[in-house]
C-alpha atoms as a printed R data frame, in Angstrom:
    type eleno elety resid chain resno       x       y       z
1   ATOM     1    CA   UNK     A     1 104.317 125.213  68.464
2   ATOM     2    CA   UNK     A     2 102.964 122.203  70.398
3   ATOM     3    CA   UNK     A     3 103.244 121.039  73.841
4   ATOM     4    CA   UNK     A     4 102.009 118.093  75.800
5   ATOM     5    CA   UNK     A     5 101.539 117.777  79.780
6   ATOM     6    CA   UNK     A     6 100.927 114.945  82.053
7   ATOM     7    CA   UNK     A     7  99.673 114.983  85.547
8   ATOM     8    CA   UNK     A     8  98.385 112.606  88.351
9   ATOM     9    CA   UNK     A     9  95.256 112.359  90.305
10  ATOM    10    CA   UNK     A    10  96.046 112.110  94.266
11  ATOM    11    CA   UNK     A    11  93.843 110.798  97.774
12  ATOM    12    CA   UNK     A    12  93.435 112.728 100.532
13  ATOM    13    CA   UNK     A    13  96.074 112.697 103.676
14  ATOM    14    CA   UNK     A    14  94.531 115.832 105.901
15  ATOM    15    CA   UNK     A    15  91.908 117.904 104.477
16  ATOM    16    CA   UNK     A    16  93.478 121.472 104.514
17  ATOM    17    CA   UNK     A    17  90.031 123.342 104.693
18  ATOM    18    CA   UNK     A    18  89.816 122.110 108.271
19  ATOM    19    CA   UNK     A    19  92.514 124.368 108.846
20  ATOM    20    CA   UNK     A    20  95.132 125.234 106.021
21  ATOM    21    CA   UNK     A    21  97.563 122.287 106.459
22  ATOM    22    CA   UNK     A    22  96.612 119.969 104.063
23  ATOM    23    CA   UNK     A    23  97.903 116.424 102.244
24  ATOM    24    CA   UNK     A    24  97.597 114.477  99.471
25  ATOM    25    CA   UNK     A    25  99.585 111.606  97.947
26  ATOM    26    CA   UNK     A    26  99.508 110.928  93.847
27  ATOM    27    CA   UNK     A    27  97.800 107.712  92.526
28  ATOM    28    CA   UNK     A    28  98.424 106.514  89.142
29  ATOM    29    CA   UNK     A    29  95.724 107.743  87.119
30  ATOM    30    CA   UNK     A    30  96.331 110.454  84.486
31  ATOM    31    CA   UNK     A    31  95.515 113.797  83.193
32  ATOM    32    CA   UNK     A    32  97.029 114.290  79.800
33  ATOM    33    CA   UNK     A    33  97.217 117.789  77.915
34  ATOM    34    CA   UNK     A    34  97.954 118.675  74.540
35  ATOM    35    CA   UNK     A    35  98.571 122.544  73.384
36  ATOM    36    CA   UNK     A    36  98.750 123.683  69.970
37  ATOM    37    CA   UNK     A    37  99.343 127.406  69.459
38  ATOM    38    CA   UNK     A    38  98.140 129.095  66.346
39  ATOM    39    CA   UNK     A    39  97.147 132.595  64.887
40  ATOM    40    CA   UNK     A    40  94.138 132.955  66.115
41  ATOM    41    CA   UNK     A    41  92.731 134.644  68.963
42  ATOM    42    CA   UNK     A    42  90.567 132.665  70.554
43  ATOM    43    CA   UNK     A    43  91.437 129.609  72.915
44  ATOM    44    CA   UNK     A    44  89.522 126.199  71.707
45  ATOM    45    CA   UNK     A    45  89.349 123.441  74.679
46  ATOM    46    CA   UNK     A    46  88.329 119.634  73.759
47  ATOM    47    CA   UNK     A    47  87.513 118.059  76.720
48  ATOM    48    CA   UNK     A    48  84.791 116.069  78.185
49  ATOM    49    CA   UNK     A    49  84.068 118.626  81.778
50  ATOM    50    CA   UNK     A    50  84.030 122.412  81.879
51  ATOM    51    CA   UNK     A    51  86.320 123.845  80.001
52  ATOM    52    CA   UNK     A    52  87.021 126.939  82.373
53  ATOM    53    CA   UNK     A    53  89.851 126.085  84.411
54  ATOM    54    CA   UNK     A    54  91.458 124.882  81.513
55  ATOM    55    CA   UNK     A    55  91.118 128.234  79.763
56  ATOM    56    CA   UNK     A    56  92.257 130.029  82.929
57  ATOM    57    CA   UNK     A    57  95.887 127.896  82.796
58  ATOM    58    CA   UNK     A    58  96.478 128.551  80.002
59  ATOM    59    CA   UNK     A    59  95.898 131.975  80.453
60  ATOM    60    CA   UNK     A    60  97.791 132.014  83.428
61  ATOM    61    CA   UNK     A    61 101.034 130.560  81.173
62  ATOM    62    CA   UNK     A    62 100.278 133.090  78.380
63  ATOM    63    CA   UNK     A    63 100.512 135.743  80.412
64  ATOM    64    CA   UNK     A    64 104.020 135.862  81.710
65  ATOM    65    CA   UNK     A    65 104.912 135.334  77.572
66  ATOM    66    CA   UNK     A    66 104.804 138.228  75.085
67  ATOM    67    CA   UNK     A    67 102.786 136.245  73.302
68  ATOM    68    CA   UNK     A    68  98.739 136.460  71.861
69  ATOM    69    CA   UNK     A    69  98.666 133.349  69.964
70  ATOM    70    CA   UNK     A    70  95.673 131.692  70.567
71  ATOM    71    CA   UNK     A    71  95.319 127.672  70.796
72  ATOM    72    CA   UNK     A    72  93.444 124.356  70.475
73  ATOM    73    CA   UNK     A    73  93.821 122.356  73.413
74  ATOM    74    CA   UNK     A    74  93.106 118.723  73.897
75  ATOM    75    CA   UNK     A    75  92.041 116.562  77.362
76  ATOM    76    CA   UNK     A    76  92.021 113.836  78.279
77  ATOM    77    CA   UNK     A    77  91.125 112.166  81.609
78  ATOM    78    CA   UNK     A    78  91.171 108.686  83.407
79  ATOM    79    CA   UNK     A    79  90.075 110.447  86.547
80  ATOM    80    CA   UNK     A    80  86.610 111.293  87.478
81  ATOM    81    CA   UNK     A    81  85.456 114.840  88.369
82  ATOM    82    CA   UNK     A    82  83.711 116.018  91.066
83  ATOM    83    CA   UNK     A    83  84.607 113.208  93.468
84  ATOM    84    CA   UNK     A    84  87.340 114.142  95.564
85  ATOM    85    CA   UNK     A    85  90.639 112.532  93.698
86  ATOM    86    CA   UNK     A    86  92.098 116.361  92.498
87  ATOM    87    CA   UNK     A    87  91.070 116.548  89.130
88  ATOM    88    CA   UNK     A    88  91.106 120.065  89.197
89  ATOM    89    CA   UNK     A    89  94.908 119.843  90.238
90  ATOM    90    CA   UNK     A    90  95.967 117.461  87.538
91  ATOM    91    CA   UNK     A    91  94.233 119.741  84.236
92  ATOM    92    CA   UNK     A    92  95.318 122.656  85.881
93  ATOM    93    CA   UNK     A    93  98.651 120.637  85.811
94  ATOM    94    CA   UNK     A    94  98.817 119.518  82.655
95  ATOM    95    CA   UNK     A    95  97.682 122.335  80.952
96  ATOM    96    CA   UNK     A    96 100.196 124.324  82.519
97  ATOM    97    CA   UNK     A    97 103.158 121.995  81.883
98  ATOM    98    CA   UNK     A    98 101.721 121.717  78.156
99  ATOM    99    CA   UNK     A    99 101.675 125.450  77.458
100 ATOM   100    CA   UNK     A   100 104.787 125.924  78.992
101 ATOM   101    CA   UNK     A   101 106.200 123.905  76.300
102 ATOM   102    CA   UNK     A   102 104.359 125.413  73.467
103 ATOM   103    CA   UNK     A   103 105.660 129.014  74.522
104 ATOM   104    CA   UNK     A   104 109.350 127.654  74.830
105 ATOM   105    CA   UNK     A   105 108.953 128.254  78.720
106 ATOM   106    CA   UNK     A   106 111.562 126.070  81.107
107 ATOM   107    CA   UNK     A   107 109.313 126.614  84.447
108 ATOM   108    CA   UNK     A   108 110.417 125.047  87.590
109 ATOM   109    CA   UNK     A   109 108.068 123.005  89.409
110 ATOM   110    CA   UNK     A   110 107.859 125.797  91.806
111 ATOM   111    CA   UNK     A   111 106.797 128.311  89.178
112 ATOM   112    CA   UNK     A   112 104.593 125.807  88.050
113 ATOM   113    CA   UNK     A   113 102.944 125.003  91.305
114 ATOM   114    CA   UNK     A   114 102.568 129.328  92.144
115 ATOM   115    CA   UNK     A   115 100.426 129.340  88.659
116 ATOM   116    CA   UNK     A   116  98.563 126.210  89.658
117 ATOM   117    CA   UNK     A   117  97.326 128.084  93.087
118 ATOM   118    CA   UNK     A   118  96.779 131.122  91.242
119 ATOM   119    CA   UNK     A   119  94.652 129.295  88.963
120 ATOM   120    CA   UNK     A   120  92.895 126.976  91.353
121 ATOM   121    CA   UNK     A   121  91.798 130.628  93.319
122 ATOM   122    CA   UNK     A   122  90.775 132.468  90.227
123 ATOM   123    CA   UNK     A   123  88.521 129.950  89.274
124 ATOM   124    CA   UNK     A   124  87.216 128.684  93.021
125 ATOM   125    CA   UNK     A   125  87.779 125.030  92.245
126 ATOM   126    CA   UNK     A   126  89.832 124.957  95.527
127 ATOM   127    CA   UNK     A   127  89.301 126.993  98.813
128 ATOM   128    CA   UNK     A   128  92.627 126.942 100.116
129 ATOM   129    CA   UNK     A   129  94.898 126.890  96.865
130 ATOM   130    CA   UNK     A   130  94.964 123.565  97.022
131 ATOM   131    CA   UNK     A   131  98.931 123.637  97.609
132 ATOM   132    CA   UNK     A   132  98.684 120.189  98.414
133 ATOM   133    CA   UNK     A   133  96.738 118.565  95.720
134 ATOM   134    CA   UNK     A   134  98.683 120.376  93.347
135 ATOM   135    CA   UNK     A   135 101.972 119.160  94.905
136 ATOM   136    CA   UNK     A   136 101.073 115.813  94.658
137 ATOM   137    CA   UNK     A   137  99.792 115.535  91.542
138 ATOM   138    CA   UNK     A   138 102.593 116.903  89.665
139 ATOM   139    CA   UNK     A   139 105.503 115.882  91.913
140 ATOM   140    CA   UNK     A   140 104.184 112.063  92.758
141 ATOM   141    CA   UNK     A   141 104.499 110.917  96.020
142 ATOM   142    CA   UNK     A   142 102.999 112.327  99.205
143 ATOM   143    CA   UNK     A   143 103.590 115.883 100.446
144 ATOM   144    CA   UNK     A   144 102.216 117.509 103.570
145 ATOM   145    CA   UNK     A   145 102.132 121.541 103.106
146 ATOM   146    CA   UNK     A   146 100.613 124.840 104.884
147 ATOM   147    CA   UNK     A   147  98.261 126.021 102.322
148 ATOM   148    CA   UNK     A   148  98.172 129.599 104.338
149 ATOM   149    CA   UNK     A   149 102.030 130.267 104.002
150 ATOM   150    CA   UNK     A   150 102.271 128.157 100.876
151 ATOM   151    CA   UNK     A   151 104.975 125.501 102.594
152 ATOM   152    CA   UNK     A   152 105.959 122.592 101.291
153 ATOM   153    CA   UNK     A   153 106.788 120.902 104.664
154 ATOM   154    CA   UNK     A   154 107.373 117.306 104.419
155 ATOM   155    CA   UNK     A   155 107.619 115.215 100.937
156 ATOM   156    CA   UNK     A   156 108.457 111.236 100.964
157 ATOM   157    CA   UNK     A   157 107.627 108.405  98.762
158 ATOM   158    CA   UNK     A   158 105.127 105.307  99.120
159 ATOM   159    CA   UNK     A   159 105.069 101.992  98.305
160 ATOM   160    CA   UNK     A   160 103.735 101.533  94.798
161 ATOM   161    CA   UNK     A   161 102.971  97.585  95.317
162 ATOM   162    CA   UNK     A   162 100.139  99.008  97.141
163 ATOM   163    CA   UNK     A   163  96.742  98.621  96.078
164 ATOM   164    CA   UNK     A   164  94.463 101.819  95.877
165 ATOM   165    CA   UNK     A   165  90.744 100.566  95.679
166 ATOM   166    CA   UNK     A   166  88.290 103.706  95.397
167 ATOM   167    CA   UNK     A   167  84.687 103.178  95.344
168 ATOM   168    CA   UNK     A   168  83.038 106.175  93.783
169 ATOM   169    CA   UNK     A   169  79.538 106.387  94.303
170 ATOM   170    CA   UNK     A   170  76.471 108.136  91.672
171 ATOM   171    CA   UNK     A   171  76.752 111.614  93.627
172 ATOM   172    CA   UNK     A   172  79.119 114.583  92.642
173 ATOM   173    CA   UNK     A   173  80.274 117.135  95.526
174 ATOM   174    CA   UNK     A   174  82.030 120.514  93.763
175 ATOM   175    CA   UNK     A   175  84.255 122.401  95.881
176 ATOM   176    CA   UNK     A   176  82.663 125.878  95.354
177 ATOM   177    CA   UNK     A   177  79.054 124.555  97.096
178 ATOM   178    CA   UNK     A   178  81.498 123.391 100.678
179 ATOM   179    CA   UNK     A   179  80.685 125.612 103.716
180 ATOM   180    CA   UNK     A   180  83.960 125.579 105.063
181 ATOM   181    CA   UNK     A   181  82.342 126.512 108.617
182 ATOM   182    CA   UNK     A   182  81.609 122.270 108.666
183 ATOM   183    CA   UNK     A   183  84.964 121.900 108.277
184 ATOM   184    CA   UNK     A   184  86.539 124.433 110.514
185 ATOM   185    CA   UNK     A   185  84.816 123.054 114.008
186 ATOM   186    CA   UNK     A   186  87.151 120.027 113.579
187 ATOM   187    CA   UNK     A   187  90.133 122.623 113.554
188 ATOM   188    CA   UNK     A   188  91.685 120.895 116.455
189 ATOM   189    CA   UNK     A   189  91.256 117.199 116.027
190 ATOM   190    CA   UNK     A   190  92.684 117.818 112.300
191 ATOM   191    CA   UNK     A   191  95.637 119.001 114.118
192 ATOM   192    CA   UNK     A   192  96.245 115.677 115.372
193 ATOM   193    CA   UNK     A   193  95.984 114.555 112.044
194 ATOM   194    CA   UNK     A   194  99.056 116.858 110.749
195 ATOM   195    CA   UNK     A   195 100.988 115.641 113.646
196 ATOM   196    CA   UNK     A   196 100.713 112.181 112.945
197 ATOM   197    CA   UNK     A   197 101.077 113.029 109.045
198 ATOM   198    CA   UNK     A   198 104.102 115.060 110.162
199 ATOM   199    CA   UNK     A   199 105.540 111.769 112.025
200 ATOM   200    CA   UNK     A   200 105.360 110.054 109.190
201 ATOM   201    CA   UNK     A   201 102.479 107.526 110.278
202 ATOM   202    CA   UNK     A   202 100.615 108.791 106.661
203 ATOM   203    CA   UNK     A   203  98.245 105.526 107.316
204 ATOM   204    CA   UNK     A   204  97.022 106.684 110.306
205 ATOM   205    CA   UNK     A   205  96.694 110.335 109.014
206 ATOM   206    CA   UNK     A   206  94.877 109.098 106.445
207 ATOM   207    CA   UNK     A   207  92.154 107.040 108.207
208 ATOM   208    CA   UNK     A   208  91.802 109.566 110.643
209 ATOM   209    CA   UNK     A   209  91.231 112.765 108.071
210 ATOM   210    CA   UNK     A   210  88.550 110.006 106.553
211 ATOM   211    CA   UNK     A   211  86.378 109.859 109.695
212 ATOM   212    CA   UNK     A   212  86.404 114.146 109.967
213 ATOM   213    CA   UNK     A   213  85.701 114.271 106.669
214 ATOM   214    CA   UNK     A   214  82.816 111.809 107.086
215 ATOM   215    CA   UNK     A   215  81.619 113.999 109.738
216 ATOM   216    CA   UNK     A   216  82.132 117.314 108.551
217 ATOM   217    CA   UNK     A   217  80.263 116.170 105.117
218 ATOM   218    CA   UNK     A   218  77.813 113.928 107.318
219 ATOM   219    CA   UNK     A   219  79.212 110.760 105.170
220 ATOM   220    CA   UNK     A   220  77.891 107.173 106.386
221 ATOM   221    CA   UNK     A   221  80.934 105.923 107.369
222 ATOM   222    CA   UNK     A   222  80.443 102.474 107.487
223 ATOM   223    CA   UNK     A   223  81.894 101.432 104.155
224 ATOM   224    CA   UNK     A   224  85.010 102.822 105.629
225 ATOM   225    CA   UNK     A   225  84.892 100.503 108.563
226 ATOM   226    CA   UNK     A   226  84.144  97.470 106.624
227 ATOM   227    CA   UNK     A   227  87.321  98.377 104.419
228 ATOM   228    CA   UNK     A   228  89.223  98.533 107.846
229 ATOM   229    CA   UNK     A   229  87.979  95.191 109.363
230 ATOM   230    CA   UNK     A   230  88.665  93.628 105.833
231 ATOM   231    CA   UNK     A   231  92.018  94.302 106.194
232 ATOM   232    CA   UNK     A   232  92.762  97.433 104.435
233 ATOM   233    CA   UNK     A   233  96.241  99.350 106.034
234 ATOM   234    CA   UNK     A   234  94.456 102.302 105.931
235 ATOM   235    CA   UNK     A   235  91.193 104.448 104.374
236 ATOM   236    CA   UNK     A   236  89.684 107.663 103.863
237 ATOM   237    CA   UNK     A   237  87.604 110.017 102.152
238 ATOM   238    CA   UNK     A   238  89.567 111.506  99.185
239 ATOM   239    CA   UNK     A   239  89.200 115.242  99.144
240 ATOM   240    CA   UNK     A   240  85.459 116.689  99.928
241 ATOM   241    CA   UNK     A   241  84.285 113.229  98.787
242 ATOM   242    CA   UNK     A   242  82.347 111.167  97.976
243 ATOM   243    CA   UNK     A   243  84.518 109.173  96.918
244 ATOM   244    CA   UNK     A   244  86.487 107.016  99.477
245 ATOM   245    CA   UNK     A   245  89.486 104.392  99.382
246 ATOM   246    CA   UNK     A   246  91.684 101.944 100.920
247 ATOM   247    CA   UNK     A   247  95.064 100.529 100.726
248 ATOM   248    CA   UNK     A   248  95.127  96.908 100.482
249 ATOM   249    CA   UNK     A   249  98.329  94.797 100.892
250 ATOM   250    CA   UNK     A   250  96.071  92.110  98.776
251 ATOM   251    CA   UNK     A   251  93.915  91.486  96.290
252 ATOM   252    CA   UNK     A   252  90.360  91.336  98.337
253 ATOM   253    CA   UNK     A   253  87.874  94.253  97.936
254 ATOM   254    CA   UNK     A   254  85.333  94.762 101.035
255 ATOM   255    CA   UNK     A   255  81.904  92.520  99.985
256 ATOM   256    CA   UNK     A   256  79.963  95.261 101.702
257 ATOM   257    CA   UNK     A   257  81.379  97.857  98.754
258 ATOM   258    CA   UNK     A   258  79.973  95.720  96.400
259 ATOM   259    CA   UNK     A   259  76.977  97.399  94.370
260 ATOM   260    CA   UNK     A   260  77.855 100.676  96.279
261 ATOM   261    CA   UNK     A   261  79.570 102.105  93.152
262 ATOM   262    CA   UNK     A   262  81.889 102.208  90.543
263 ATOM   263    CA   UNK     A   263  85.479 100.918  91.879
264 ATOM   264    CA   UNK     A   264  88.820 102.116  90.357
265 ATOM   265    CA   UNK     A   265  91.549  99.948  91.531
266 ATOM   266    CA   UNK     A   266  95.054 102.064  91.084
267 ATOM   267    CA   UNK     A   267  98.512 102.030  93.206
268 ATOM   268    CA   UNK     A   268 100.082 104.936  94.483
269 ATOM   269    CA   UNK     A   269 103.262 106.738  92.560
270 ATOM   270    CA   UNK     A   270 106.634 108.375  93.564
271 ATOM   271    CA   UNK     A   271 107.401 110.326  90.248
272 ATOM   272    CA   UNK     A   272 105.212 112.543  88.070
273 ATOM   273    CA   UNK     A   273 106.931 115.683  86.621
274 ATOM   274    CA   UNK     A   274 109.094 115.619  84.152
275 ATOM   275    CA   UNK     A   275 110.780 118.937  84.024
């Protein structure tokens, strides 16, 4: 049996290691999965990053089956790792979806989002479950959620004429080596951050989360204001970092980005799974 999985990467809205409440909205840039069961034991994953979290969803799919086939699974990946834009999500995603399939499953995005928190903890690519990410990535869109009580509490679409430019710069940040006490003394202000999120003003939100996160991480945050006086609607840091964005009505990119990094221009997306 064979199934294949598709999931999205996402930006950051509110960090939710600051204090639980987190969001993310879902960029067009893919995660796709392939699972093929077979007779064996053992669980073979092609993919270009460390193959453990993929192994764990699986796992986590196989486990609720009666099943011990084993399986070759296949990734690939138009999103970076390590930078902030919820890779980790979008395999865990797309692995899930894709094994879900090859067992025969019919698992509701709920279900699907409960195994993607359960993987995300197992493995300690997330410190908070990553509700959020998750969310995003595999229901498109933005979603604002309490990653404590595992609330989705406010979903809505964006415009997908936007522009996402996201510089991504030589260094790699990995969740599991975050002290979360830098994150947790801006408890507070990122409460202003979920109320504006909560309000709906996500560009705001955004920007905002972007400046804590600079601080938290100690970030230079001037390519962030040059994106801002060049016009951008909003920026931030995506995730932990380092990677950071804008949303551009046009077609300009900030000069001062230029030899700063690799840039991935993308647009933001309402609809990802296809359950």
């Amino acid at each position: 049996m064979k199934g294949e999985g598709r999931a999205k990467a996402a930006v950051s809205i509110l960090n939710a290691m600051f204090n639980g409440y987190g969001g993310a909205a879902a960029i067009d840039l893919e995660v796709k999965a392939k699972v093929e069961l077979n007779k064996k034991e053992g669980v073979r994953v092609i993919c270009e990053e460390d193959p453990g979290l993929a192994l764990e969803a699986f796992e986590a799919v196989r486990e609720i089956t009666d099943s011990r086939s084993g399986a070759t699974i296949k990734i690939q990946s138009e999103v970076p790792a390590g930078v902030g834009l919820k890779t980790s999500s979008a395999v865990a995603n797309a692995v899930i979806l894709a094994a879900s399939k090859a067992f025969g499953l019919n698992l509701s995005y709920e279900e699907i989002l409960r195994l993607n928190i359960l993987v995300s903890l197992r493995t300690g690519v997330s410190k908070t479950g990553a509700l959020d990410d998750a969310a995003a990535s595999l229901l498109g869109g933005f979603v604002i959620t309490n990653n404590v009580t595992g609330e989705i509490l406010k979903r809505g679409s964006l415009d997908e004429r936007l522009r996402v430019a996201i510089l991504i710069g030589r260094k790699r940040v990995y969740t599991k080596d975050i002290n979360l006490e830098r994150f947790r003394r801006f408890s507070k202000e990122a409460m202003l951050v979920l109320e504006k999120a909560m309000k709906g003003d996500i560009w705001c939100a955004m920007t905002l989360n972007g400046m804590l996160v600079s601080q938290a991480m100690e970030y230079d945050v001037s390519p962030l204001i040059a994106a801002a006086r060049s016009g951008a609607i909003a920026v931030g840091v995506s995730g932990k970092g380092p990677a950071i964005f804008a949303v551009l009505e046009g077609n300009g990119l900030p000069k001062e980005w230029e030899g700063k990094g690799k840039v991935i221009v993308t647009s933001f997306t309402n609809r990802c799974f296809d359950g």
